[in-house]
GUMI-405236 format. One record per residue (C-alpha): residue number from 1; residue in three letters; chain; x, y, z. Coordinates in Angstrom, 3 decimals. Example, Ala and Ser with C-alpha at 12.3 -4.5 7.8 and 13.67 -1.06 7.14 Angstrom:
<site><num>1</num><residu>Ala</residu><chaine>A</chaine><xx>12.300</xx><yy>-4.500</yy><zz>7.800</zz></site>
<site><num>2</num><residu>Ser</residu><chaine>A</chaine><xx>13.670</xx><yy>-1.060</yy><zz>7.140</zz></site>
//
This chain:
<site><num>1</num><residu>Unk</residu><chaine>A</chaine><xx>151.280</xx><yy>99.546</yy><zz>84.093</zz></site>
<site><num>2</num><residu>Unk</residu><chaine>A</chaine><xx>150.997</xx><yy>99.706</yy><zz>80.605</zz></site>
<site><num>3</num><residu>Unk</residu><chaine>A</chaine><xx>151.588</xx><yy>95.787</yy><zz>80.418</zz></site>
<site><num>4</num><residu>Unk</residu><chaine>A</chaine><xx>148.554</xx><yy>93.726</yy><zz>79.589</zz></site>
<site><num>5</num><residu>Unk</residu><chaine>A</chaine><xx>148.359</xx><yy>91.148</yy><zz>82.597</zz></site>
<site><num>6</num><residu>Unk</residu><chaine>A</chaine><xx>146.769</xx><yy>87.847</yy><zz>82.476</zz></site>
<site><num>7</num><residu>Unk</residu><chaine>A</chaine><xx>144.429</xx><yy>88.928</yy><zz>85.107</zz></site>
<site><num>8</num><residu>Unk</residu><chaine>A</chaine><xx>143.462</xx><yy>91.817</yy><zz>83.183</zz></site>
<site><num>9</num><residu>Unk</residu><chaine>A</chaine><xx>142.614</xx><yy>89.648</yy><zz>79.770</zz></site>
<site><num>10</num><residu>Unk</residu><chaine>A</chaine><xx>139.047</xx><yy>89.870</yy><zz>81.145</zz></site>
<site><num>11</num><residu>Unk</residu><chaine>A</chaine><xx>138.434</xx><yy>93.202</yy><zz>81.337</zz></site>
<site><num>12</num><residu>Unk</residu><chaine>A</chaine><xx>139.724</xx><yy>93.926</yy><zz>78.667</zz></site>
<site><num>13</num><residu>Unk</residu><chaine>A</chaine><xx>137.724</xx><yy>91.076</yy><zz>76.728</zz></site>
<site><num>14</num><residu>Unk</residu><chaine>A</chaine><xx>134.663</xx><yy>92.720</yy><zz>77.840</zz></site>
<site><num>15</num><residu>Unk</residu><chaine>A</chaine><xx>135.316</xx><yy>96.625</yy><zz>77.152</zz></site>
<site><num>16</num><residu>Unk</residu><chaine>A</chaine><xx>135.481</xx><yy>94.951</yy><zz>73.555</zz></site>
<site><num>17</num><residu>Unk</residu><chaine>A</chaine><xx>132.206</xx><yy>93.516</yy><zz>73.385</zz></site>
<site><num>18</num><residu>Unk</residu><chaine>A</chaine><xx>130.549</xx><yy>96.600</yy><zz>74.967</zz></site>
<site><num>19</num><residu>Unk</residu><chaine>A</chaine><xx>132.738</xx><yy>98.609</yy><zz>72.382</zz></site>
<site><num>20</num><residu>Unk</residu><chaine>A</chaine><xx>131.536</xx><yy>96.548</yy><zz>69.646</zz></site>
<site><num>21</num><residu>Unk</residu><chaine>A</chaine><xx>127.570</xx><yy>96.455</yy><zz>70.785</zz></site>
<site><num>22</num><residu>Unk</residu><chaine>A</chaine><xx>128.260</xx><yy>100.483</yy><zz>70.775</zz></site>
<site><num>23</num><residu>Unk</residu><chaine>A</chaine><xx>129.419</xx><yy>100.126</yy><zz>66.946</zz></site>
<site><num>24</num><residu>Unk</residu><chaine>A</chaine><xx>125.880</xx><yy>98.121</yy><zz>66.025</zz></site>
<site><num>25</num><residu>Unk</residu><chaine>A</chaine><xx>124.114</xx><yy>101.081</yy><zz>67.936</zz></site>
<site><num>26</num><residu>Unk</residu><chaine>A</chaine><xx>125.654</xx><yy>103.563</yy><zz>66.339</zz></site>
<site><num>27</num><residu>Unk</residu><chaine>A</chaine><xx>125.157</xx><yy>102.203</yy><zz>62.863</zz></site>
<site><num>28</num><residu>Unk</residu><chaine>A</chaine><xx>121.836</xx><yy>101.585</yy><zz>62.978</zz></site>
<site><num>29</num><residu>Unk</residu><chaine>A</chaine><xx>121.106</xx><yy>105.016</yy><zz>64.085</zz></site>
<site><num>30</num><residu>Unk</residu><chaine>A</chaine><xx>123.512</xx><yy>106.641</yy><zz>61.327</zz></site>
<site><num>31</num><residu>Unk</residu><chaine>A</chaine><xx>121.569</xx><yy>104.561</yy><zz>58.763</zz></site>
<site><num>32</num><residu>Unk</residu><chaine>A</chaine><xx>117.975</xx><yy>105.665</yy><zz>60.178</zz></site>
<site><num>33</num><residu>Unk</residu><chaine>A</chaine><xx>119.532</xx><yy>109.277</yy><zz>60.131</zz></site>
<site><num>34</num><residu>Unk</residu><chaine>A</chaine><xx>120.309</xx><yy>109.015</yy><zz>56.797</zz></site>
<site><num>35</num><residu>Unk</residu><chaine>A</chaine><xx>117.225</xx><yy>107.529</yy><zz>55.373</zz></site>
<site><num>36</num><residu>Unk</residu><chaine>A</chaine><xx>115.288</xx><yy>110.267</yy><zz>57.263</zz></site>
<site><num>37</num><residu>Unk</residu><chaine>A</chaine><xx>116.907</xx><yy>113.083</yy><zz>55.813</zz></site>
<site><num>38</num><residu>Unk</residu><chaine>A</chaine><xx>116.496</xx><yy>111.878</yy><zz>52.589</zz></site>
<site><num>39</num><residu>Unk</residu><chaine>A</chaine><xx>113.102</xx><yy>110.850</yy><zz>52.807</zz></site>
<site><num>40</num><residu>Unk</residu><chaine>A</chaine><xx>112.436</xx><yy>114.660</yy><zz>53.977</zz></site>
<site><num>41</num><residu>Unk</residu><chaine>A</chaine><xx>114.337</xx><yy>115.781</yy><zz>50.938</zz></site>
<site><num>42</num><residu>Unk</residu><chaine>A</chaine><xx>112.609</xx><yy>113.746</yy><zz>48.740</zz></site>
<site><num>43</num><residu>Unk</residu><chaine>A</chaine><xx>109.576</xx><yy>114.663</yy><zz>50.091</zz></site>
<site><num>44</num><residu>Unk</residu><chaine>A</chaine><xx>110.389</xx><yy>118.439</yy><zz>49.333</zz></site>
<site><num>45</num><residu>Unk</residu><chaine>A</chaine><xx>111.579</xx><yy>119.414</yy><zz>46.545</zz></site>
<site><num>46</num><residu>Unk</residu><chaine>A</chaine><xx>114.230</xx><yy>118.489</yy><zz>45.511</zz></site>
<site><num>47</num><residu>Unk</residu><chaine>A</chaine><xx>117.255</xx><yy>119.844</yy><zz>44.796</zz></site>
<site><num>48</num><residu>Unk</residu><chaine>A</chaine><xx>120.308</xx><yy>120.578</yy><zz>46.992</zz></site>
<site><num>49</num><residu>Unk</residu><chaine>A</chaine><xx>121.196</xx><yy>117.297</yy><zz>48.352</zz></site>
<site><num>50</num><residu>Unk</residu><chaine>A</chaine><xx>121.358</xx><yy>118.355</yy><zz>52.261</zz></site>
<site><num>51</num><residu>Unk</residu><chaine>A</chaine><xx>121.011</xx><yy>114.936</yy><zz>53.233</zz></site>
<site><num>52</num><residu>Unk</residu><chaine>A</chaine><xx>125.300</xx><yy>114.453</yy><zz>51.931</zz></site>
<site><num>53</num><residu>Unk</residu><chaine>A</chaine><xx>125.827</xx><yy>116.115</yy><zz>55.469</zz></site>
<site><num>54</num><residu>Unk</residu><chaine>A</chaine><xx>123.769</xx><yy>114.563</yy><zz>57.372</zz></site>
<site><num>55</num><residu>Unk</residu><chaine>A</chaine><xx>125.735</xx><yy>111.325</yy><zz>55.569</zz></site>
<site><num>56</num><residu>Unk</residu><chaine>A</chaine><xx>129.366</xx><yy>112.771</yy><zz>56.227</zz></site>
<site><num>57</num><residu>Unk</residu><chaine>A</chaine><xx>128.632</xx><yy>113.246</yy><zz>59.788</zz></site>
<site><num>58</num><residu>Unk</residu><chaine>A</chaine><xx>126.932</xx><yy>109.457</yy><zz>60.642</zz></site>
<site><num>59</num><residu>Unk</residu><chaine>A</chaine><xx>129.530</xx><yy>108.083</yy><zz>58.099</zz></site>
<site><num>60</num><residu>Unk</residu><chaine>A</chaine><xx>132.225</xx><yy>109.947</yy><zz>61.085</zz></site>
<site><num>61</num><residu>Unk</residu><chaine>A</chaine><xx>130.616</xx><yy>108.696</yy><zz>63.575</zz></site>
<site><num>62</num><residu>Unk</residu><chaine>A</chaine><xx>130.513</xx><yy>104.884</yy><zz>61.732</zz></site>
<site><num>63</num><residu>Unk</residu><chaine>A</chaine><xx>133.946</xx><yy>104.466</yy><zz>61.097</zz></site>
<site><num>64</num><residu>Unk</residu><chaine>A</chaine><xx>135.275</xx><yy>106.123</yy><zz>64.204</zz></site>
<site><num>65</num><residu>Unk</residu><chaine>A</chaine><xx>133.632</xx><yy>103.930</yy><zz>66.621</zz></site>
<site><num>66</num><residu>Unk</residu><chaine>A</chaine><xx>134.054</xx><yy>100.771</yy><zz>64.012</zz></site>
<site><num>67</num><residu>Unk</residu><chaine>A</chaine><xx>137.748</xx><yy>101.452</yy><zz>64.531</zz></site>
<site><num>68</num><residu>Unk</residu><chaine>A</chaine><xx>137.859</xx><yy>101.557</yy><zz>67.853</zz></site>
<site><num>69</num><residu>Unk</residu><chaine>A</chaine><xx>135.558</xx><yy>98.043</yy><zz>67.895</zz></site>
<site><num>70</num><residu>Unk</residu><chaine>A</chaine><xx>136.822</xx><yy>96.396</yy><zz>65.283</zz></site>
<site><num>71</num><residu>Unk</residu><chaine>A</chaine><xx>140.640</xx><yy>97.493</yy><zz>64.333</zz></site>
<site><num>72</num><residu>Unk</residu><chaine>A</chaine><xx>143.894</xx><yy>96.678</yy><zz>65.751</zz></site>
<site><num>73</num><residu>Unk</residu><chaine>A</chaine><xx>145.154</xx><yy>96.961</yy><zz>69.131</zz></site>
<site><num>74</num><residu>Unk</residu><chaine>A</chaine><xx>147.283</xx><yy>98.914</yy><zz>70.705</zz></site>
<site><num>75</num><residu>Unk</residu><chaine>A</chaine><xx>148.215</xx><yy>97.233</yy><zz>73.658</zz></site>
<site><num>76</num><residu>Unk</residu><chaine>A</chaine><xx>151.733</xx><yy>96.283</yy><zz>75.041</zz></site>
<site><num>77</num><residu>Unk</residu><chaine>A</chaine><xx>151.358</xx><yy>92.855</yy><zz>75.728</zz></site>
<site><num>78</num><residu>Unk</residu><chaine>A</chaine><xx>153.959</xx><yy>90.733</yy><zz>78.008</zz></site>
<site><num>79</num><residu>Unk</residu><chaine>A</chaine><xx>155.392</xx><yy>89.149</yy><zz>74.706</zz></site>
<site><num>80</num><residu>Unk</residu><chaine>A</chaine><xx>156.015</xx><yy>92.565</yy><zz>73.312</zz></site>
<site><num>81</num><residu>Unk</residu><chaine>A</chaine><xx>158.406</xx><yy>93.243</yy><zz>76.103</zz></site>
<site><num>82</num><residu>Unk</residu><chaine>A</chaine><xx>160.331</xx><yy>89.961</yy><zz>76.046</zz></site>
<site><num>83</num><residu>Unk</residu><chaine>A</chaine><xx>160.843</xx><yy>90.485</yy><zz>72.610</zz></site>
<site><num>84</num><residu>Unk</residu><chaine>A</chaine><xx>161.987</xx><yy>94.363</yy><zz>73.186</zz></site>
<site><num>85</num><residu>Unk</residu><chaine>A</chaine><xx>163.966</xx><yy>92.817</yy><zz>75.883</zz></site>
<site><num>86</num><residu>Unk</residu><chaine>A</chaine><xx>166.052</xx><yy>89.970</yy><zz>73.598</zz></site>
<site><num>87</num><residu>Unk</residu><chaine>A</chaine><xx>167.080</xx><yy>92.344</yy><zz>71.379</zz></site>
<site><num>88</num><residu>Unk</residu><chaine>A</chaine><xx>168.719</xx><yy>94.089</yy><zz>74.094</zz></site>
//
């Protein structure tokens, strides 16, 4: 069951756009994260950045869900397995 069906192209077609609409959500809240934090350190006093957390943990979050949206698949498609199967 592993096999990507025809039938199934679909689906799958749309958990991609939902998982790439996610991505855009994601970023834009990272980035307003980010320029909160260091508009509240700039606004203090300085010193320690703090915000560089803040960054580390929306720049996670960024490229985690940009990989799942964005980079490569790891389905077994039908060719996959005639191929696997010529070889023998």
């Amino acid at each position: 069951m592993g096999v990507d069906s025809p039938d199934h192209a679909r689906e799958l077609a749309i958990q991609r756009l939902k998982m790439k609409q996610d991505f855009k959500g994601i970023l834009a809240g990272g980035l307003l994260a980010v320029i909160v934090a260091v508009v509240i350190w700039a606004l203090g006093e300085g010193g320690y950045f703090w915000p560089m957390w803040v960054m580390l943990g929306a720049a996670i979050g960024i490229v985690t869900q940009g990989w799942k949206a964005y980079g490569p698949s790891n389905r077994i498609t039908e060719d996959d397995v005639q191929r696997e199967m010529a070889r023998g």
